[in-house]
KEVEXBA-992712 format. One line per 8 residues: their letters; for each residue x, y, z of C-alpha. Coordinates in nm, 4 decimals. Layout:
BEGIN
a) X:Y:Z ~ ...
***
This chain:
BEGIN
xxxxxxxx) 1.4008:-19.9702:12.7768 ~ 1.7532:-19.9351:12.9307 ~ 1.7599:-19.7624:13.2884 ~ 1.9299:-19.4135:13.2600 ~ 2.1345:-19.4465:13.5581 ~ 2.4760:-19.2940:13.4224 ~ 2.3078:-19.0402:13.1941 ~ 2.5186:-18.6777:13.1845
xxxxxxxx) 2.3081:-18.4324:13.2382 ~ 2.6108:-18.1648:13.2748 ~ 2.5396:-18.0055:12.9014 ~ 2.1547:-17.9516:12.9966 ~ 2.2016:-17.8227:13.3205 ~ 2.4532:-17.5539:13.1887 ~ 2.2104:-17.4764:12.9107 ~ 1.9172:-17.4206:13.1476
xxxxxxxx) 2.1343:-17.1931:13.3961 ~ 2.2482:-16.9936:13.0656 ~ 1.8462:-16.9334:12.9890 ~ 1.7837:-16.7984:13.3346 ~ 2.0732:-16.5720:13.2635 ~ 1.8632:-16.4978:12.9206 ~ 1.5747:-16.4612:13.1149 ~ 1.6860:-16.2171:13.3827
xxxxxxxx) 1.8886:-15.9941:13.0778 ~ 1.5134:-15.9839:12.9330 ~ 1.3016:-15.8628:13.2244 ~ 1.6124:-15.6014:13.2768 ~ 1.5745:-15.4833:12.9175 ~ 1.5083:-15.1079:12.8805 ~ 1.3615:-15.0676:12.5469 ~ 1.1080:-15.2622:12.3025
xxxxxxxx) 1.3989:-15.3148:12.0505 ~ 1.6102:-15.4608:12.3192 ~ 1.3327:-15.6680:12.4877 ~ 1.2950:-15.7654:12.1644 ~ 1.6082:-15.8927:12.0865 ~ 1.6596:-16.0516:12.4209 ~ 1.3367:-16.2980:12.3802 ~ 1.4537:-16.4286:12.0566
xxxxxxxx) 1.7661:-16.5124:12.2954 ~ 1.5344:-16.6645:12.5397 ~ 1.3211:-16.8570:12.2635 ~ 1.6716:-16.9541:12.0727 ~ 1.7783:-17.1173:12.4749 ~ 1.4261:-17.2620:12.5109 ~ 1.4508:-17.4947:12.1796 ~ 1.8348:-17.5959:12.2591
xxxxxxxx) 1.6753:-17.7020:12.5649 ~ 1.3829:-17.8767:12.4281 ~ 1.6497:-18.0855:12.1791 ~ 1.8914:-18.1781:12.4524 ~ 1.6316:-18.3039:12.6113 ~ 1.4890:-18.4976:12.2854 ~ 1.8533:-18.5968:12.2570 ~ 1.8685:-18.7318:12.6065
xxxxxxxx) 1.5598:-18.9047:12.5840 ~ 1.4039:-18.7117:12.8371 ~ 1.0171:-18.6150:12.8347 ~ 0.9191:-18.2924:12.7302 ~ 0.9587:-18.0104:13.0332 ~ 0.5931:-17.9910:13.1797 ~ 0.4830:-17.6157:13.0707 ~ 0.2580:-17.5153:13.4072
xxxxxxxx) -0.0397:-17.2583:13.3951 ~ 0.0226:-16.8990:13.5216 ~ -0.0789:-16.8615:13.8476 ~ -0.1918:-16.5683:14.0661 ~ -0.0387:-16.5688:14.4186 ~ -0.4262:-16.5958:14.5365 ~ -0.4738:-16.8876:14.3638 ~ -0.1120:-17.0521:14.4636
xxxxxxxx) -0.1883:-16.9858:14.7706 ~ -0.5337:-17.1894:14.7720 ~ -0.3531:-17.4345:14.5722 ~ -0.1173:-17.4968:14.8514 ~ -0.4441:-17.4907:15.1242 ~ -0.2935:-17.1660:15.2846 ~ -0.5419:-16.9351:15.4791 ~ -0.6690:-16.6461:15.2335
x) -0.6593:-16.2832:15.3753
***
């Protein structure tokens, strides 16, 4: 397989800053309709994502388990309170 040393990443990088932007509009959204509307936004930004990727050939983004701050913390071998 061919190195990807001059690969562009430019287009994916814009597209993942726009779905933060999606992402913070969502957790600001003040009703059910609007949340509503705003995570088909998200999940619209989250495919786009997954097919530049595809297109890139990059590997599928890693999808890591929720977490509780407890259990990050442990994780990370910090002192629990």
């Amino acid at each position: 397989m061919k190195a990807m040393t001059n690969l562009d990443l430019s287009h994916l990088h814009a597209l993942m800053d726009g779905l933060s932007r999606k992402r913070q509009s969502l957790s600001n959204a003040k009703t059910p309709r609007e949340r509503e509307i705003r995570q088909v936004h998200v999940n619209q930004a989250e495919r786009e994502i997954a097919g530049e990727r595809k297109f890139l050939g990059l590997p599928p983004e890693e999808v890591l388990p929720e977490m509780s701050i407890d259990d990050l913390a442990t994780a990370l071998g910090l002192p629990s309170d």
